[in-house]
Kinemage of the C-alpha trace (Angstrom):
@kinemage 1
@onewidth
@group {chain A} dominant
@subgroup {mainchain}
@vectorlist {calphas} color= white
{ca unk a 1} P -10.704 -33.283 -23.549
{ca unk a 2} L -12.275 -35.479 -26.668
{ca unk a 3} L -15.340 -37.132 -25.598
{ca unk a 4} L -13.976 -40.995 -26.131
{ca unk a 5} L -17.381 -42.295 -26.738
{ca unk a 6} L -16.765 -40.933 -30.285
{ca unk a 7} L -15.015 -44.381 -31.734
{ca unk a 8} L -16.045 -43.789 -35.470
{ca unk a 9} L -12.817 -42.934 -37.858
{ca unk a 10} L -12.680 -39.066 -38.534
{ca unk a 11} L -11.818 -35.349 -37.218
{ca unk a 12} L -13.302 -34.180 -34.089
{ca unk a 13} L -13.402 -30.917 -32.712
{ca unk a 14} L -13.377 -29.865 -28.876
{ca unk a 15} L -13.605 -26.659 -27.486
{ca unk a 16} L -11.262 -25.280 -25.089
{ca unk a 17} L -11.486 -22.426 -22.205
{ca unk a 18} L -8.606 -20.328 -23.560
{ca unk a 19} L -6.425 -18.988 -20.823
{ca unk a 20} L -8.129 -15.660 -19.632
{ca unk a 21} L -6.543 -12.233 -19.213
{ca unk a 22} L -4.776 -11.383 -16.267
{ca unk a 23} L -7.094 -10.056 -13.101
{ca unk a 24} L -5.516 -7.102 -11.065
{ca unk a 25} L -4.683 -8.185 -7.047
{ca unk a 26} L -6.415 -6.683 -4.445
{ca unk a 27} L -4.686 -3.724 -3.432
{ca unk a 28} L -6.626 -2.049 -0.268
{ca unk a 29} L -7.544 -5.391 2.334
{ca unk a 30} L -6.031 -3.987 5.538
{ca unk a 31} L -4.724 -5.967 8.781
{ca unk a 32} L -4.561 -4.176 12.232
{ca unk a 33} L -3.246 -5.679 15.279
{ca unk a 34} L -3.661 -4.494 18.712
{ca unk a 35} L -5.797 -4.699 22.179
{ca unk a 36} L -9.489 -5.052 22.067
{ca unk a 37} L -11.710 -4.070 25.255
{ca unk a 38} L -13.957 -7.787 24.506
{ca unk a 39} L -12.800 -10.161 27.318
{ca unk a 40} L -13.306 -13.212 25.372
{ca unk a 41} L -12.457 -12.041 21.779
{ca unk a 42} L -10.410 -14.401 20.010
{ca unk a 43} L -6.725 -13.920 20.468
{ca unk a 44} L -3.834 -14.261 17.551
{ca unk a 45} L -6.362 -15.293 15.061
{ca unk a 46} L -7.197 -13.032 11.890
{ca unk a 47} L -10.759 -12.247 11.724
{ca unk a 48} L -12.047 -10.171 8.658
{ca unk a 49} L -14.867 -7.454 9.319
{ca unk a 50} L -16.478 -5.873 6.627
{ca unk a 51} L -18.020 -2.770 8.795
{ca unk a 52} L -17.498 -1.233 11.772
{ca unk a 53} L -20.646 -3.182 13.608
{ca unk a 54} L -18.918 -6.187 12.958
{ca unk a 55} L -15.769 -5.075 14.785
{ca unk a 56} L -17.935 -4.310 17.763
{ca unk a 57} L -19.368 -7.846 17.705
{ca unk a 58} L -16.453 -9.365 17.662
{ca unk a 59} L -13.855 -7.389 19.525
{ca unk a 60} L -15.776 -5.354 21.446
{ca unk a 61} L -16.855 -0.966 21.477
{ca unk a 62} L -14.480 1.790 22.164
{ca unk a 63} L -11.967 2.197 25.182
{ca unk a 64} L -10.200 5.298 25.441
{ca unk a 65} L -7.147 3.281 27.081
{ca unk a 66} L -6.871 1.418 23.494
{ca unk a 67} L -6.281 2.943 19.955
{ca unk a 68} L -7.123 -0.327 17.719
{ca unk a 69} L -11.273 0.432 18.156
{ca unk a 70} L -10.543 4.023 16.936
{ca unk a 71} L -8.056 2.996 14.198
{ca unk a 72} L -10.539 0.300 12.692
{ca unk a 73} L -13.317 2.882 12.382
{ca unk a 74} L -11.131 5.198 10.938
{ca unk a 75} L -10.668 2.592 8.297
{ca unk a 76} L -14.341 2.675 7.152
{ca unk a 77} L -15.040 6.102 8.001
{ca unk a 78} L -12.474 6.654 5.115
{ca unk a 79} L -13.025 4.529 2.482
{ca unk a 80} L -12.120 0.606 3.528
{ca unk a 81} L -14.057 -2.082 3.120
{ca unk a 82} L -12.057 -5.330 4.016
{ca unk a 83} L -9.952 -5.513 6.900
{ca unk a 84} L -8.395 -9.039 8.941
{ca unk a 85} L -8.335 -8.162 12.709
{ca unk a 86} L -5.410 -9.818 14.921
{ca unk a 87} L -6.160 -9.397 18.953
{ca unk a 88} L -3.637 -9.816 21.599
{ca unk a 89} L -2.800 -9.455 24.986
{ca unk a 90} L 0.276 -7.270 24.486
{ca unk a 91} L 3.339 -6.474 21.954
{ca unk a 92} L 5.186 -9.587 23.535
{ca unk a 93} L 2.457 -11.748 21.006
{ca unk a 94} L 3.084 -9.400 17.690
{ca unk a 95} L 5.380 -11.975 16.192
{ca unk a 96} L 2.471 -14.395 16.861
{ca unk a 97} L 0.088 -12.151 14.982
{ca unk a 98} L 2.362 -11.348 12.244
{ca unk a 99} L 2.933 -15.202 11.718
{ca unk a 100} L -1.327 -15.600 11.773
{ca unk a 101} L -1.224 -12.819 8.957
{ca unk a 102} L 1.542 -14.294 6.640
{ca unk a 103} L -0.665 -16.743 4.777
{ca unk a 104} L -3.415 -14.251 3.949
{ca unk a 105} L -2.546 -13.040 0.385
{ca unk a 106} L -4.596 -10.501 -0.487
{ca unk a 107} L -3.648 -8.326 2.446
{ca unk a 108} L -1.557 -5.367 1.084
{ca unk a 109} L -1.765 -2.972 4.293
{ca unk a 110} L -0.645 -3.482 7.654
{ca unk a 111} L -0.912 -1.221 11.129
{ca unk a 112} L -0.236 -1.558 14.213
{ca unk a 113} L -1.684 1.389 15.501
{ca unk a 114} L -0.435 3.389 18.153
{ca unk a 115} L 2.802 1.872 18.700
{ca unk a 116} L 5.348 4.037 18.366
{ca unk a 117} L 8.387 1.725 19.417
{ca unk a 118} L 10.752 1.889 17.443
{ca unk a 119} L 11.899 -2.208 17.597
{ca unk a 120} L 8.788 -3.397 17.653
{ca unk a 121} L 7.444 -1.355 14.256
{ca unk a 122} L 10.965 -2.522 12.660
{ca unk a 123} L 9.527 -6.244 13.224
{ca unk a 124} L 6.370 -5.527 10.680
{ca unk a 125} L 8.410 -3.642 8.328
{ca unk a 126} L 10.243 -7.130 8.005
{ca unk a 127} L 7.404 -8.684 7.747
{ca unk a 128} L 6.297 -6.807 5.040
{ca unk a 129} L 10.217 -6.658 3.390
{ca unk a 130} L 10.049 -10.484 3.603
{ca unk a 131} L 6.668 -11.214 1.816
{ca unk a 132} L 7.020 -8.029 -0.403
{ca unk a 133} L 3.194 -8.043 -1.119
{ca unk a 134} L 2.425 -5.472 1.506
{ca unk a 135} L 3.592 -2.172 3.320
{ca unk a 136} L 3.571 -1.141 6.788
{ca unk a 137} L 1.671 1.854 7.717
{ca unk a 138} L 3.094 3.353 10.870
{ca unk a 139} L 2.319 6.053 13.552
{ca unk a 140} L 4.752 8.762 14.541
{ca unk a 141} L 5.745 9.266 18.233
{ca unk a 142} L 4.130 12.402 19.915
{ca unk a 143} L 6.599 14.967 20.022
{ca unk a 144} L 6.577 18.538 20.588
{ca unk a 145} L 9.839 18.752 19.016
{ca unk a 146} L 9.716 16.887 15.439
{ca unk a 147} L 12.994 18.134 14.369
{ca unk a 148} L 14.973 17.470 17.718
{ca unk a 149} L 18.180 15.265 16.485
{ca unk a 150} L 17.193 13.249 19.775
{ca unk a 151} L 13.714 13.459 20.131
{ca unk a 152} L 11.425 10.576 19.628
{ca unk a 153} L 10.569 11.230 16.593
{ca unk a 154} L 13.972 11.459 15.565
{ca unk a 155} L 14.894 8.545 17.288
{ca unk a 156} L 11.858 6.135 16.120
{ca unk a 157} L 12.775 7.254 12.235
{ca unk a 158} L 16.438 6.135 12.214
{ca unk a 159} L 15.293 2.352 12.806
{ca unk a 160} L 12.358 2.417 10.095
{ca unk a 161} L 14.167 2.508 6.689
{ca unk a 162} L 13.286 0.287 4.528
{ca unk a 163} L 15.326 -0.075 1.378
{ca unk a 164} L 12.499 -0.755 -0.774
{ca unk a 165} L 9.917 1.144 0.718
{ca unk a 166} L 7.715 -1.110 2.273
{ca unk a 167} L 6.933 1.446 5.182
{ca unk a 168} L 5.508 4.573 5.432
{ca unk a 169} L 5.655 7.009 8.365
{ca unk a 170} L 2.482 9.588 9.404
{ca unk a 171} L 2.735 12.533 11.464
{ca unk a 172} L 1.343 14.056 13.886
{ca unk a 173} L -1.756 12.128 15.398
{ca unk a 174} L -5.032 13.161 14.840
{ca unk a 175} L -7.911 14.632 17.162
{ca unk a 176} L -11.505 12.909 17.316
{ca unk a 177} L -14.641 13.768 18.794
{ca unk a 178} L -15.411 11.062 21.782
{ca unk a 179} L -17.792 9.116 20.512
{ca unk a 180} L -18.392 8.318 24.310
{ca unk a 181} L -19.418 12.007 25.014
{ca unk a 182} L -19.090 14.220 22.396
{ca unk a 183} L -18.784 17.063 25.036
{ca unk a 184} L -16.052 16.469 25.967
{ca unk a 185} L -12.076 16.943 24.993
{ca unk a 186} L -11.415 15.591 21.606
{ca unk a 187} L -9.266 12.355 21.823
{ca unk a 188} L -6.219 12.213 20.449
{ca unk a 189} L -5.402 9.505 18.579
{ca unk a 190} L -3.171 7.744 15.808
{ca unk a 191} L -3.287 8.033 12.086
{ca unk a 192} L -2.778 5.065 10.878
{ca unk a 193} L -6.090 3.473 10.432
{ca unk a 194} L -7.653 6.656 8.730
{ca unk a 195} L -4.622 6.927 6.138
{ca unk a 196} L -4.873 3.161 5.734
{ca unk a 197} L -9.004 3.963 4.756
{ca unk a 198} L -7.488 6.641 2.596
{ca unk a 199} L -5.498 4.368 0.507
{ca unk a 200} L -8.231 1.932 0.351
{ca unk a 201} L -10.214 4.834 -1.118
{ca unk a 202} L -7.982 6.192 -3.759
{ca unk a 203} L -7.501 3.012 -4.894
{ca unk a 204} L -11.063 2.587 -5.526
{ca unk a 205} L -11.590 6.089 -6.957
{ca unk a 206} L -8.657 6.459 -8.645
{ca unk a 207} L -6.041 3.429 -9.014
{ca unk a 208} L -3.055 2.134 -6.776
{ca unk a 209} L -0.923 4.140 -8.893
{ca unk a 210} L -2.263 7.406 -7.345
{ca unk a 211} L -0.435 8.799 -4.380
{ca unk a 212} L -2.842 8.744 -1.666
{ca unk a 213} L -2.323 12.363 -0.455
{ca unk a 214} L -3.792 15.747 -1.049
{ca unk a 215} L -6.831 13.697 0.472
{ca unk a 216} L -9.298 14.835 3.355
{ca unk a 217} L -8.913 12.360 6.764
{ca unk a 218} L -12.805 11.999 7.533
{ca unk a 219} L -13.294 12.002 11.029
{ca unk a 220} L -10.169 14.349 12.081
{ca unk a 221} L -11.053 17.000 13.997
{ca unk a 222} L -7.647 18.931 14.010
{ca unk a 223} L -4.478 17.944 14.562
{ca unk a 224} L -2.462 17.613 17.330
{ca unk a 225} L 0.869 19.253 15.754
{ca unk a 226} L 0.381 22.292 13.028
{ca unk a 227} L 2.800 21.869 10.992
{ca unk a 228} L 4.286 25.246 9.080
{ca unk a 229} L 6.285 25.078 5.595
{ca unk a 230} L 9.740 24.853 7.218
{ca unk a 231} L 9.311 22.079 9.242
{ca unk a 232} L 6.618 19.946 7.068
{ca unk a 233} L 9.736 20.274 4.737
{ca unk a 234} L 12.176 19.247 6.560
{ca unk a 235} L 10.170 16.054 7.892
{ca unk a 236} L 9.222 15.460 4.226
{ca unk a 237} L 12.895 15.259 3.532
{ca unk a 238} L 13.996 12.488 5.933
{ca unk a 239} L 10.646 10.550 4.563
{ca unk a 240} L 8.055 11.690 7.008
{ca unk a 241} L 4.644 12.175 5.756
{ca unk a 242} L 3.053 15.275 7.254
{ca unk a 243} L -0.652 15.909 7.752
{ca unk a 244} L -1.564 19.319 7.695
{ca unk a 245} L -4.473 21.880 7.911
{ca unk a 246} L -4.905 24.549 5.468
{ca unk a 247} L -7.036 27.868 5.774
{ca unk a 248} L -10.364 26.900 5.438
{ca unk a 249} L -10.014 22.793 5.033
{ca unk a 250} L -10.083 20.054 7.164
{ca unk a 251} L -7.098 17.768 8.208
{ca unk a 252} L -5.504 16.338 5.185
{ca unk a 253} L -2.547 14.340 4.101
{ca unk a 254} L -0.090 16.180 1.967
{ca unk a 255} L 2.394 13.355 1.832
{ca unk a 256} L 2.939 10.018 0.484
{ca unk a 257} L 6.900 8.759 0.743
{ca unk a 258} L 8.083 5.734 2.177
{ca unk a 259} L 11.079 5.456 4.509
{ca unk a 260} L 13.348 4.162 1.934
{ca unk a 261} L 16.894 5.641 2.214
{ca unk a 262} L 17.074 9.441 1.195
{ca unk a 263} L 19.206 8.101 -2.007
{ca unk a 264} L 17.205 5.279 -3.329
{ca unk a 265} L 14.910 7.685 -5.171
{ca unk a 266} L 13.153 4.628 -7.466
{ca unk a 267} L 11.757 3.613 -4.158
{ca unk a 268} L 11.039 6.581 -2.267
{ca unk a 269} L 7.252 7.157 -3.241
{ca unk a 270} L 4.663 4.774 -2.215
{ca unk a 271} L 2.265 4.850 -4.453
{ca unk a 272} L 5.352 3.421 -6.716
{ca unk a 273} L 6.280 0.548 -4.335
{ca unk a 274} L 2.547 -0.193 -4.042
{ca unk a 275} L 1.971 -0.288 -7.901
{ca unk a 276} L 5.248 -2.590 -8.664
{ca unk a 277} L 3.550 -4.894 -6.006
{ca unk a 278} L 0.470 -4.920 -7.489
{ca unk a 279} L 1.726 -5.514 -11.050
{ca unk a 280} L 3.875 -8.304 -9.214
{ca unk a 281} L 1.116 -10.444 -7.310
{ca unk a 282} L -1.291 -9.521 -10.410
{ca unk a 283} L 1.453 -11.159 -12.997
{ca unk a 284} L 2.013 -14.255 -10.315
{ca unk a 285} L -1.670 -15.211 -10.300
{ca unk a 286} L -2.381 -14.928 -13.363
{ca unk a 287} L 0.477 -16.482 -14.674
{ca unk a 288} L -0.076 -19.687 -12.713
{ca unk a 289} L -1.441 -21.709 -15.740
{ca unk a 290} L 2.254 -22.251 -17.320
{ca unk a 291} L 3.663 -24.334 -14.419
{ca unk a 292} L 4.209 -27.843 -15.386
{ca unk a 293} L 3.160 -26.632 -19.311
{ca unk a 294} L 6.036 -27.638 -22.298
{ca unk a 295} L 8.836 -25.121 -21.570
{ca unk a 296} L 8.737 -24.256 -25.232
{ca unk a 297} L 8.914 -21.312 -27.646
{ca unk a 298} L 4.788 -21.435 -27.556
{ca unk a 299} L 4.558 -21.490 -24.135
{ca unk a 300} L 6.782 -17.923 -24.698
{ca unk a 301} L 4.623 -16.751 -26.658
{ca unk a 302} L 1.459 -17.131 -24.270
{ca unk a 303} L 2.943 -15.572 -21.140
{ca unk a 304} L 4.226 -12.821 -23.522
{ca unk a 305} L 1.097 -11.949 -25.094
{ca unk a 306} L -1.150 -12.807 -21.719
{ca unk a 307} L 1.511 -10.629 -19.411
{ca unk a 308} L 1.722 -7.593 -22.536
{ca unk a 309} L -2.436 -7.386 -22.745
{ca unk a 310} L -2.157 -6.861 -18.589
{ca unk a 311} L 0.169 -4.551 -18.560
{ca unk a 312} L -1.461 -2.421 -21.465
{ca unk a 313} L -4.845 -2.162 -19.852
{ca unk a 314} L -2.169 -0.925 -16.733
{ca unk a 315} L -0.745 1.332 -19.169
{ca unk a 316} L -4.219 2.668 -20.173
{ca unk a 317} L -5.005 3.327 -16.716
{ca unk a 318} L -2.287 6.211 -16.489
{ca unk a 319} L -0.266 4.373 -14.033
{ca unk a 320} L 2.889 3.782 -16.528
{ca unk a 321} L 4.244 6.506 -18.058
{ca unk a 322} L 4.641 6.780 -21.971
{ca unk a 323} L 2.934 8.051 -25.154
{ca unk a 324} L 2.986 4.324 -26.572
{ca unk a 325} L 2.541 1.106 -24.737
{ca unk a 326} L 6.192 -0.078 -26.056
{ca unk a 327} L 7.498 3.626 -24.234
{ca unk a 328} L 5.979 2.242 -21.050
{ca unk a 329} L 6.913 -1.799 -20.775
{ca unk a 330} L 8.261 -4.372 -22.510
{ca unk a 331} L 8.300 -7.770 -21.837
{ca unk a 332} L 10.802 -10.632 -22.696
{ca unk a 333} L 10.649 -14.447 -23.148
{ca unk a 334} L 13.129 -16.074 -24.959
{ca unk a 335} L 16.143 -17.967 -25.614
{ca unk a 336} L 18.850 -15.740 -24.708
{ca unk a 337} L 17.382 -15.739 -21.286
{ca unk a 338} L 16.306 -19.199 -21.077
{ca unk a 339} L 19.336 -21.282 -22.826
{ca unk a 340} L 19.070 -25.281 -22.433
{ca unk a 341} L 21.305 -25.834 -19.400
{ca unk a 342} L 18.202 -23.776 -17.965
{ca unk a 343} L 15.625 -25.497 -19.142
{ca unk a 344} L 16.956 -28.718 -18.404
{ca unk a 345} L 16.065 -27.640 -15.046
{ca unk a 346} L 13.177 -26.944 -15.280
{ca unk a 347} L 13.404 -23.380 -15.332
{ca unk a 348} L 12.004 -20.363 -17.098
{ca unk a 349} L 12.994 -16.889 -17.037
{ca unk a 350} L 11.152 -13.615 -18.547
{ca unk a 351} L 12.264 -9.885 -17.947
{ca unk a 352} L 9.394 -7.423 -17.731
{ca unk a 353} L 10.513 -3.870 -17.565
{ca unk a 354} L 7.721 -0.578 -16.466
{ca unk a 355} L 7.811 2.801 -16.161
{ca unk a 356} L 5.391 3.488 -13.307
{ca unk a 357} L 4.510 7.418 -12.707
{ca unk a 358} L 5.340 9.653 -10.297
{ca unk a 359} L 3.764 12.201 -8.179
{ca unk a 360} L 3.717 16.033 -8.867
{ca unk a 361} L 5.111 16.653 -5.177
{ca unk a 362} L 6.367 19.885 -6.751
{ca unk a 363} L 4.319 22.282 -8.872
{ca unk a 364} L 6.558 25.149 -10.025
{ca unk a 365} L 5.270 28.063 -11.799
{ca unk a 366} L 7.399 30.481 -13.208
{ca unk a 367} L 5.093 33.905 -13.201
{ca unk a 368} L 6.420 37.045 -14.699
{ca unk a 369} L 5.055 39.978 -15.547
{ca unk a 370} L 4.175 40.636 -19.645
{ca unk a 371} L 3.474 44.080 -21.783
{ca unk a 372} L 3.246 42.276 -25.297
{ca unk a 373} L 7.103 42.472 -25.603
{ca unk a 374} L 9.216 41.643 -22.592
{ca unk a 375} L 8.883 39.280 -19.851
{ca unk a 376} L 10.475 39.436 -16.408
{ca unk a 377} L 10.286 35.972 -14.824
{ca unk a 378} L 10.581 35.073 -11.371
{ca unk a 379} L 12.939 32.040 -10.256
């Protein structure tokens, strides 16, 4: 603003803070809900812990009769470094929790560890459907038969879709050494806190537009399924990511779908859904500025230019695919899309279009054999 002490007749000049490139959203902040051993730990309220020492302050150590303790180290043993803890008494208070969660924005993760009911996990994935700014990362149901049309794996899968992928499914649970006595049996417990520290990591290290798989679970022991080609493929077909062990390596995740429906392919992969969330949120924030700014051709202009300089420095990342940033987006403000009866409400519309990548799931080599003038190749 023009300093109005300046009454003499002439041209002024004052400096503005031009709007400011668009900031990526948090992609990895985590939010578990469960039972805590702590007697008087508050209930239904997030709480955010930055380490695993916090956790025990607040909610208490480990109890083998509870899988949140276990699931929140599992977090930072893998890579997180934010997560919002919701205690309850029981499941009959998750749509209390879920309600405490809804106003936290930079959450992108949720878990419910160790419930494997099918009802209840359908509750977060609408959650998550609803707000669309995070995805649910769910446990499998121990079963010795995975592929058993009415087994409870089976069974829990059918009532998990989500048609645009804001769940994803892990399988089987993982084995632990007890911290209590390290003697002893390894405890068995659920996945979904160490993948959810997995994703956290990747992002870090590589982007949200990697597929968090072909990644090491730090703190698995073993598993407490081995999983052979045949039947990781068949789970992998219906959506279901497997963990496996390989000769010589430790437990890893070698899958990263959602549980959209077999046929909506654009959806299926979740580093995908996670990356068109990200760009979302990311464009929403920093787009903020324009509300209640002239709805003209100028104002265009500016989101055009402030949305296309994002999205290139997404581009640049390798998460869109394209030689050229115009192969990979495009973005458009302008009349045909906002005509005056529009306007006149107050309205203004833009169409962004991106071409986010996918994962290799499939690496196909066709080998043959080669004297210096034929080739036999093997299909």
């Amino acid at each position: 603003m023009i300093d109005v002490t300046k009454t003499a007749p002439g041209v002024y000049i004052d400096e503005i803070t031009p709007t400011g490139p668009i900031q990526g959203a948090g992609t990895s902040t985590a939010a578990f809900i469960g039972t805590v051993s702590k007697a008087d730990a508050v209930l239904n309220t997030p709480t955010a812990v930055t380490n695993w020492t916090a956790f025990v302050e607040q909610f208490g150590d480990y109890d083998t009769t509870k899988t949140l303790p276990f699931a929140v180290r599992g977090f930072f043993e893998n890579g997180g470094t934010l997560a919002y803890v919701v205690a309850y008494k029981d499941t009959g208070q998750l749509d209390t929790a879920l309600a405490a969660l809804r106003p936290l924005q930079d959450i992108s993760l949720v878990c419910l560890p160790g419930v494997v009911d099918g009802p209840l996990q359908r509750k977060v994935i609408t959650e998550c459907e609803e707000l669309a700014d995070r995805v649910a990362i769910l446990d499998g149901a121990k079963d010795p038969t995975p592929l058993k049309a009415d087994g409870a794996l089976q069974t829990q899968r059918k009532l998990l879709e989500s048609k645009s992928g804001f769940a994803a499914l892990y399988w089987p649970w993982i084995k632990v050494i007890d911290p209590k006595n390290a003697q002893a049996d390894p405890l068995s417990i659920p996945p979904s806190g160490h993948i959810a520290g997995i994703i956290a990591r990747s992002d870090t290290e590589r982007g949200v537009h990697k597929a968090p798989a072909n990644e090491v679970i730090r703190g698995a022991i073993a598993l407490d399924f081995l999983l052979d080609n045949t039947t990781h493929g068949a789970l992998n077909n219906l959506n279901i990511n497997g963990l496996r062990v390989f000769p010589g390596r430790p437990p890893m995740v070698w899958g990263a779908r959602t549980t959209a429906p077999k046929d909506n392919t654009a959806w299926r992969n979740l580093n995908v859904r996670r990356l068109m969330s990200f760009i979302e949120d990311s464009i929403v924030a920093g787009t903020n500025w324009a509300v209640f700014e002239p709805n003209n051709i100028a104002l265009w202009k500016r989101l055009e230019l402030t949305i296309s300089e994002f999205l290139t420095r997404v581009w640049q990342s390798g998460a869109l695919f394209g030689a050229t940033a115009a192969e990979a987006f495009y973005v458009k403000i302008d009349q045909e899309l906002n005509p005056p009866d529009k306007r006149a409400l107050g309205q203004l519309f833009g169409e962004i279009g991106v071409a986010p990548v996918h994962p290799a799931e499939y690496i196909i080599f066709r080998i043959g054999m080669w004297d210096g003038g034929a080739q036999v190749t093997e299909v």
